[in-house]
C-alpha positions as CSV (number, residue, x, y, z in Angstrom):
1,X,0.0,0.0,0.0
2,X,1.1,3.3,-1.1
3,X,1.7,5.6,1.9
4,X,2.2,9.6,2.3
5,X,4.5,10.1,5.3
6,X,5.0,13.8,6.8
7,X,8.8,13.6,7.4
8,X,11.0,16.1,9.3
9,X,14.6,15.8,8.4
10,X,16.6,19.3,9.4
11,X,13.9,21.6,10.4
12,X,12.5,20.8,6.9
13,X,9.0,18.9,6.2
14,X,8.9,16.6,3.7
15,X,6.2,13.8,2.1
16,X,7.5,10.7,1.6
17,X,5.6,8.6,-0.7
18,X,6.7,5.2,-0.8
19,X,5.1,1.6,-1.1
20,X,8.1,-0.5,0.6
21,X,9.2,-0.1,3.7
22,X,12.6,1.9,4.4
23,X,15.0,2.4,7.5
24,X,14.9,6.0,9.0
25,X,19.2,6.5,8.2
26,X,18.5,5.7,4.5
27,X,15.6,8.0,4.2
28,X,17.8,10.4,5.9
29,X,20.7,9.8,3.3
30,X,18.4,9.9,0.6
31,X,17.0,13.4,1.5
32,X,20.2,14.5,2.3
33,X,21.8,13.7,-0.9
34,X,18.5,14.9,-2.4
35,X,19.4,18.3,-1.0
36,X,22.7,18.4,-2.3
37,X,21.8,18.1,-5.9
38,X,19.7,20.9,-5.1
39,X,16.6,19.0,-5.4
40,X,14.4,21.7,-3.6
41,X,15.5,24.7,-4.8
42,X,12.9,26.6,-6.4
43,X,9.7,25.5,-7.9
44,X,9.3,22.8,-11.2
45,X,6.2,22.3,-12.8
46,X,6.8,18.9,-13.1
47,X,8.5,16.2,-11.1
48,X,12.4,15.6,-11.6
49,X,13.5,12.5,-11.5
50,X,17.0,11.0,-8.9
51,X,18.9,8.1,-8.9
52,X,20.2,7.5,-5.5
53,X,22.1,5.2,-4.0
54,X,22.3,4.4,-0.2
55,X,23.7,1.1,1.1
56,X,24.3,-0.7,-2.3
57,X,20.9,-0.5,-2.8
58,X,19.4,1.9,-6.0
59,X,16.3,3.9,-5.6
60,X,14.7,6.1,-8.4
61,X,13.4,9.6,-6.2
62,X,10.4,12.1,-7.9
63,X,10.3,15.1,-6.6
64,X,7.2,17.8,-6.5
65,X,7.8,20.3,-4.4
66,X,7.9,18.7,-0.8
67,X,6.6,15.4,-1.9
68,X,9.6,13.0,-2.6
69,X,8.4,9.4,-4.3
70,X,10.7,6.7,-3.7
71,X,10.7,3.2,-5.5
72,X,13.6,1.0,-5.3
73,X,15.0,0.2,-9.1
């Protein structure tokens, strides 16, 4: 089941929208690397797509606005 999870991660909220389940030090990595690409900054009509990788393990990242979708590829 597809979930929308209110996240804080640095004083920031985020939505996390995700169908598996994830540990909290990934999501954080994710997020944080997420942030580093600039992945926040401003606003996009439409979602942009990330490839992140935490942990040997690959995960394709939309974002929209403060909603971040996360599937692992």
């Amino acid at each position: 089941m597809i979930e929308k999870i209110p996240f804080l991660h640095r004083d920031k909220l985020y939505y996390i929208i995700i169908r598996e389940d994830i540990a909290f030090d990934a999501l954080h990595r994710i997020l944080d690397t997420l942030v580093e690409q600039g992945a926040f900054l401003g606003e996009c009509e439409d979602p942009v797509l990330y490839t992140v990788v935490s942990e040997e393990v690959r995960y394709t990242v939309g974002v929209d606005g403060i909603n971040v979708m996360i599937t692992c590829a």
